[in-house]
N, C-alpha and C positions, 0 to 999 in steps of 0.2 A: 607715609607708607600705608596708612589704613586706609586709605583715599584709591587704594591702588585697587583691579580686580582681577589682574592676569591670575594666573599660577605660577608662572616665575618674573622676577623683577630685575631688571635691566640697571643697575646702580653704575653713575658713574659720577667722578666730582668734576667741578669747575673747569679744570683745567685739559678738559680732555677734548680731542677734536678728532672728528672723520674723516679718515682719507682715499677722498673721494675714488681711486682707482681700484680701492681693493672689494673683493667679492663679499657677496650680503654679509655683513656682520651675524645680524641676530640667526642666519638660517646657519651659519659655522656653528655659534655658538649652541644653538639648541642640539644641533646635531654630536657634538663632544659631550653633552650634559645624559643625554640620554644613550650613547654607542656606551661612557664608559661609566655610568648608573654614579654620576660624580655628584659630590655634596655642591659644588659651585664652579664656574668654571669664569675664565677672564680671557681677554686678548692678549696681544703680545703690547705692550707701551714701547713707540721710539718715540724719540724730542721732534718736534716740529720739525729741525731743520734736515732730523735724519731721512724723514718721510719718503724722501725717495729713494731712498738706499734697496740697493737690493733686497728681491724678497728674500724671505725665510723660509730653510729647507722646508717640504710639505709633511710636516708631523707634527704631532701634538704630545706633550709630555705632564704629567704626572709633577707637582709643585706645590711650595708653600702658597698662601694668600696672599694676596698682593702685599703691598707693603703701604702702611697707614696715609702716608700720603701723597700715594697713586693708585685713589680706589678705582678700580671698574670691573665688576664682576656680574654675572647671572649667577642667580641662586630661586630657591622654592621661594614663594611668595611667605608661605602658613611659615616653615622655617626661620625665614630672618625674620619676620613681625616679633614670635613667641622671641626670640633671643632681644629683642629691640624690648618686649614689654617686662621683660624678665631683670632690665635695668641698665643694659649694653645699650647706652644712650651712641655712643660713637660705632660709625659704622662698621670700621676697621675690625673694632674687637667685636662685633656682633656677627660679623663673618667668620670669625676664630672661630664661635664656639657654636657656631651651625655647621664646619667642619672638622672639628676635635671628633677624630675616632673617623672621620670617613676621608676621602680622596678633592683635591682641590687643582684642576685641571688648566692648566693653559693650550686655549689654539694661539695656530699661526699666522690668523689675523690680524693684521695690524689697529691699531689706533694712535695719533699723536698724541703727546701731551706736550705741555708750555713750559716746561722746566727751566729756568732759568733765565725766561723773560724777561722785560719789564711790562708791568702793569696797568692796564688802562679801565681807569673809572676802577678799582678792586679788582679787576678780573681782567686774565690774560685776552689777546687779542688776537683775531685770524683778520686778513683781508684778502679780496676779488677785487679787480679793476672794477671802476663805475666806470662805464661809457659816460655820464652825466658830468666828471669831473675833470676837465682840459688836465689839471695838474694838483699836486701833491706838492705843501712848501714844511721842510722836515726841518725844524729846528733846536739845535742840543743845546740844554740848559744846565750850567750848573754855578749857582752864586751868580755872582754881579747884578744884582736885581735892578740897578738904574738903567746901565745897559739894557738887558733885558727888556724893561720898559717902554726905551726909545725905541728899540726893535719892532716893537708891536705896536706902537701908535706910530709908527713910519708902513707898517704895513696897513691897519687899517684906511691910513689917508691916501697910500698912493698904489693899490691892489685891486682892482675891479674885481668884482667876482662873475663866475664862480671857480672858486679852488678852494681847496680841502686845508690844513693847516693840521700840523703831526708836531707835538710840543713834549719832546723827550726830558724830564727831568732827573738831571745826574744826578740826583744826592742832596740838592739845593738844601740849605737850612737858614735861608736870612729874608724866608720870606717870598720866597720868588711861587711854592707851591700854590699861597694862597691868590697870588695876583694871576696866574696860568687857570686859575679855577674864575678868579672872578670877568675874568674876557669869556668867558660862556655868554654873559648876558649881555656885552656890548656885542659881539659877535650876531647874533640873532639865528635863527635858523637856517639863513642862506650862504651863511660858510660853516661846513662842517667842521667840527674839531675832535682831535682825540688828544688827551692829556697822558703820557706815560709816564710811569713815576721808579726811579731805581732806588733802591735804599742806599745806594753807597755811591761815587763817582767810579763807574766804570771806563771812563775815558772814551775818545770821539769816536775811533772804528766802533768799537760794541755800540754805542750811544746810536750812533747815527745809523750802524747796519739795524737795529731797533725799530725805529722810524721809517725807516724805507720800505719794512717788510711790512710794517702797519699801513704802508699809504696804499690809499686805494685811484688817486690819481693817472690819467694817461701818462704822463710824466715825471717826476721828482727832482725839486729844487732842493738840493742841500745847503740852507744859511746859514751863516754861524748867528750868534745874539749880540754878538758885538760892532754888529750893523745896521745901517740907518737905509732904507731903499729910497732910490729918486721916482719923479713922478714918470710913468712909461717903461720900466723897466721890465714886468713881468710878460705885459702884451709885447714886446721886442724878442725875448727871448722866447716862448712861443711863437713868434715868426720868424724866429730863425731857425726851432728844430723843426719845420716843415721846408724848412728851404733846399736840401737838398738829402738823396737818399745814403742812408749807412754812418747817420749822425752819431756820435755816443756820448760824448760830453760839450758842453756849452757852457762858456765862463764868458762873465760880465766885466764892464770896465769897472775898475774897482779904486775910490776913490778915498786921499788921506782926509782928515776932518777940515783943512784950508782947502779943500777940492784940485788938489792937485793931484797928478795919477799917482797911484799905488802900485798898480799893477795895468799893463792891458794883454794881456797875453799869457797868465800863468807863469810860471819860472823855470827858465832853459838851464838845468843842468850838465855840467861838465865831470869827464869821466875822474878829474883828479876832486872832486868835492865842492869847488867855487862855482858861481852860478849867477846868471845876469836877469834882474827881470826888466821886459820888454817896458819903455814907455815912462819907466819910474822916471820921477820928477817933473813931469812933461807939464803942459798947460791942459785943462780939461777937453779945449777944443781943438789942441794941435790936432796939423793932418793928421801926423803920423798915428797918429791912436784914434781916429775917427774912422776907417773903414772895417766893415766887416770882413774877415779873412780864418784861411785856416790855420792853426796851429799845434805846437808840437806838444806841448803840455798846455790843459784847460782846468787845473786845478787851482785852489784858492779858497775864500769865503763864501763864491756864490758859485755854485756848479748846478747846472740843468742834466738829469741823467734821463736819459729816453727809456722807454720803456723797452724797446728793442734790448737797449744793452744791459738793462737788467735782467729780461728774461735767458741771454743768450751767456752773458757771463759771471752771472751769480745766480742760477735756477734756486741755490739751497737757501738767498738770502744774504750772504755775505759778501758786501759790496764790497766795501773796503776790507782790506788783509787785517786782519785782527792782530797779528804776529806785530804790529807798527804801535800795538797799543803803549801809551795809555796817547800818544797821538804821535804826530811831525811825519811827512812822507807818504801816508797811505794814498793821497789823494794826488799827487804824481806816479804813484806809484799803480793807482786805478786806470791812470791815462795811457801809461806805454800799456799794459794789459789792453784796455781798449784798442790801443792799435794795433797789438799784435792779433785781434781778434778781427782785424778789417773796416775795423769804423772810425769814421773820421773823427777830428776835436776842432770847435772852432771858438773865435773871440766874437762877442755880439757887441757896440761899440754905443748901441743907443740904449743898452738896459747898464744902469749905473749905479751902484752902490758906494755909499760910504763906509768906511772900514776901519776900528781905532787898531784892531791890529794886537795880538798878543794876550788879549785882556784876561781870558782866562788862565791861562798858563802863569801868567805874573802873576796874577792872584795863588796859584797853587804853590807855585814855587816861594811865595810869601809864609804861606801854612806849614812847609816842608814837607807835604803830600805827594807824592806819589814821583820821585824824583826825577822832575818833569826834563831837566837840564842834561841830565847824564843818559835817558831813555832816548833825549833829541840826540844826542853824539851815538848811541848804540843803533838808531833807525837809519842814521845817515849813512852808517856803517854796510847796515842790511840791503838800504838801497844801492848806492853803490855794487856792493858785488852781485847783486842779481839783475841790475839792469846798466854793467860798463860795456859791456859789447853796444848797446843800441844806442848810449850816451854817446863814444865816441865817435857810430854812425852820424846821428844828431848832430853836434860839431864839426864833424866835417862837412855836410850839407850845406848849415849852414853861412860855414867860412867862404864854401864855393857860390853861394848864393850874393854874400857880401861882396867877392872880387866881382861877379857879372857886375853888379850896381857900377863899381866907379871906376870900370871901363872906359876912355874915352868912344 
């Protein structure tokens, strides 16, 4: 503060960010500090995701001081030093008592703040696309540190760069913090990383919607850690979201740990609850799971999301429906959304992952955490009646697709 030479000082903390649309900040603010002869004066705070919310009525009102840990205020320069050297080490209460006995003023200016983020490097996180980055690979962490492991020495060995890498940490406590910090220096400079850290297991929608809004990637890989990547997978799957226009999700062949299929196709939901996935059991190289094609659901452990379909059906940030937390469904549930939004899903047959499948759920449902079993029957539930109309479309489709085939 004594470093400063304005006459009034512009205080804001860490977590606060510009949004970019709205009118000069500092010319609002000097103009309310000086129309209403006010001891300090603050913008209005919404949370990052609110940011685009409508504006706020055009007036300015008359209020308390911010509150301790949402500082951003103008105030007199001489004012808050004298309060600062008077022994009001913290800023919050150094702003009390430069307005005890006069007026403390909010415009209607906005400002973000990061409330309720997670963390990157100590401090909340904004991202802009890099033109410089094909893709963004988001992966939610929490426990199973060995998994986790293989995850990330299967990406370094079979990953070309360049792509960004978004490493979401739920809550981990066996170790996984420090092994996500020390790939900084196996990593090197030519793949970017951002480390986000939750204190608690906030489950995969929040996790993962996290990571997506941090990646600065043309595209966004969503992995789980309980996967191993084969060699060609990434550069396939970037050749496939340029293959044709109004892509919105791309799922990979997705393989058990003896390399038999797991999935190739996402999983075709039926309107009564029972559900077939495409390919299971298959040989790696049967035909049938060997051509690229489109599909009705592209969700699973390895989902490509286009940038297209993030900007067009999650503008605030929330890819997946949070309402599915602490997980099961959101990411079928992301798919009929994309198609009700006009964008296709498709299966890419030459980027191929291995998958143990389950790993972290069994683990929670081990701790008795976040009652992982009963949340999977209340999500099935949710799905279900918000998307039986288009399921038993789907079915039918299908059924009619089946009889052409063994037509004579």
């Amino acid at each position: 503060m004594q470093q400063t030479a304005g006459e009034r000082v512009l205080v804001v903390d860490d977590q606060i960010e510009v949004i970019p649309e709205e009118p000069s900040l500092l010319a609002g603010l000097h103009w309310l500090f000086d129309e209403r002869s006010a001891a300090s004066v603050s913008p209005t705070l919404v949370t990052r995701l609110d940011g685009a919310s409508p504006r706020l009525p055009d007036l300015s009102e008359q209020c308390r001081a911010p509150a301790l840990e949402r500082v951003a205020f103008l105030a007199e320069r001489s004012a808050l030093l004298a309060a600062l050297l008077r022994g009001e080490s913290e800023l919050g209460r150094a702003l009390r008592t430069v307005t005890n006995g006069r007026s403390h003023w909010r415009h209607r200016v906005r400002l973000a703040h990061a409330a309720g983020e997670a963390r990157r490097d100590g401090s909340p996180y904004a991202a802009a696309v890099d033109s410089s980055l094909p893709v963004s690979i988001v992966i939610l962490v929490h426990d199973n540190l060995d998994l986790t492991r293989t995850c990330l020495e299967s990406l370094q060995a079979h990953t070309p760069a360049p792509y960004e890498l978004v490493l979401v940490d739920n809550g981990s406590r066996d170790g996984t913090g420090e092994l996500l910090e020390l790939l900084r220096t196996r990593l090197g400079p030519a793949t970017p990383l951002q480390v986000l850290t939750n204190g608690q297991n906030e489950g995969f929608p929040v996790g993962a919607n996290q990571g997506i809004r941090a990646a600065r990637g043309r595209h966004v890989v969503v992995l789980n850690n309980d996967t191993a990547v084969m060699a060609g997978w990434l550069p396939a799957l970037l050749a496939a979201a340029d293959a044709e226009p109004n892509l919105g999700v791309i799922t990979a062949k997705i393989l058990n740990l003896d390399l038999s299929v797991q999935s190739a196709g996402g999983i075709l939901h039926a309107p009564d609850g029972s559900f077939v996935i495409p390919g299971q059991g298959l040989g790696r190289g049967d035909p049938a799971v060997s051509s690229r094609r489109a599909v009705l659901n592209a969700g699973g452990p390895c989902m490509l999301l286009t940038r297209a379909l993030l900007e067009r059906l999650a503008p605030n940030g929330r890819v997946f429906d949070e309402a599915y937390s602490p997980g099961y469904f959101e990411d079928s549930d992301l798919c009929l959304r994309a198609r009700n939004a006009g964008f296709s899903l498709l299966y890419e047959p030459a980027a191929e992952v291995v998958h143990h499948g389950k790993a972290t759920s069994c683990l929670i449902d081990e701790r008795g955490e976040l009652a992982i079993w009963d949340r999977f029957e209340a999500n099935k539930r949710r799905f279900l009646r918000r998307w039986a109309v288009q399921l038993a479309r789907d079915e039918a489709g299908e059924a009619a697709v089946s009889a052409q085939a063994v037509q004579p």
